[in-house]
C-alpha positions, -999 to 999 in steps of 0.1 A, spaced: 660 191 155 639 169 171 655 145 202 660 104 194 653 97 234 614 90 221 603 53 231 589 40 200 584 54 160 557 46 136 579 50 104 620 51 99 622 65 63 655 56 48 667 69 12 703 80 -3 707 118 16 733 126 -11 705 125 -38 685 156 -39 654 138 -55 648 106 -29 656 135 -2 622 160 -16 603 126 -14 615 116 22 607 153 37 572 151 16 562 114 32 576 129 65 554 161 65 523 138 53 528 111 81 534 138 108 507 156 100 485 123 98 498 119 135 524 92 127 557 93 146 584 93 117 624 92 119 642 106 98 681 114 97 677 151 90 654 158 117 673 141 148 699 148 170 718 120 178 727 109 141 755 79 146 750 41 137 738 31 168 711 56 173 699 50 137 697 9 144 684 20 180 656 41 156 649 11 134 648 -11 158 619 12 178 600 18 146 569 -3 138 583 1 97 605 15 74 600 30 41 625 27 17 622 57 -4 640 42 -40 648 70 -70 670 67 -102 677 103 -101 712 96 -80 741 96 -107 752 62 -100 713 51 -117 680 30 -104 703 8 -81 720 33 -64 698 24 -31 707 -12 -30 746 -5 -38 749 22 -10 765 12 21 742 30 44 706 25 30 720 -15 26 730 -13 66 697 2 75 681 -29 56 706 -53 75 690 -37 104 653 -38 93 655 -71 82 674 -82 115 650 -67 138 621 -81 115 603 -47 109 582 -46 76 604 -29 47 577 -4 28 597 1 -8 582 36 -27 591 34 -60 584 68 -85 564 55 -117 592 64 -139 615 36 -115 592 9 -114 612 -11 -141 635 -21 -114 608 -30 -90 614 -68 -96 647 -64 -79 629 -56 -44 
């Protein structure tokens, strides 16, 4: 676990945790951006795991990445009908950070809808 008390974050990757798929990508983007040097949030990895310390995050990040799959049961716009990855946008979009969508090539028909 890594602490949340750091000062500022390059990336806050957000993506449904419940679906295995947009979870593989998130740890993959996180282990290439760490190891690039970035500074990367990510629920799994952190301690301090409530709503305020994941706006707190967002608001301390430079960008998030909105990691988007249709593997979740409920289909392509799973990520845009789930309370929490639509709060972390409300946040993203309050705070006025850049929203980085990554999009699979087999879900690129809903692209449009970004």
């Amino acid at each position: 676990m890594v602490s949340n008390t750091q000062d500022r974050w390059d990336v806050f990757i957000s993506y449904i945790r419940e679906d295995p798929l947009a979870g593989i990508y998130a740890m993959k983007l996180h282990g290439t951006l760490t190891t690039l040097g970035y500074t990367v949030w990510m629920f799994e990895n952190m301690e301090d795991r409530d709503d305020t310390a994941v706006e707190q995050a967002i608001c301390e990040s430079a960008c998030v990445i909105a990691v988007i799959t249709s593997a979740h049961q409920a289909g392509a716009r799973a990520y845009f009908e789930h309370s929490t990855c639509l709060q972390e946008l409300q946040w993203a979009r309050k705070a006025d950070k850049y929203i980085q969508p990554v999009l699979r090539v087999e879900d690129e028909s809903f692209q449009n809808d970004l």
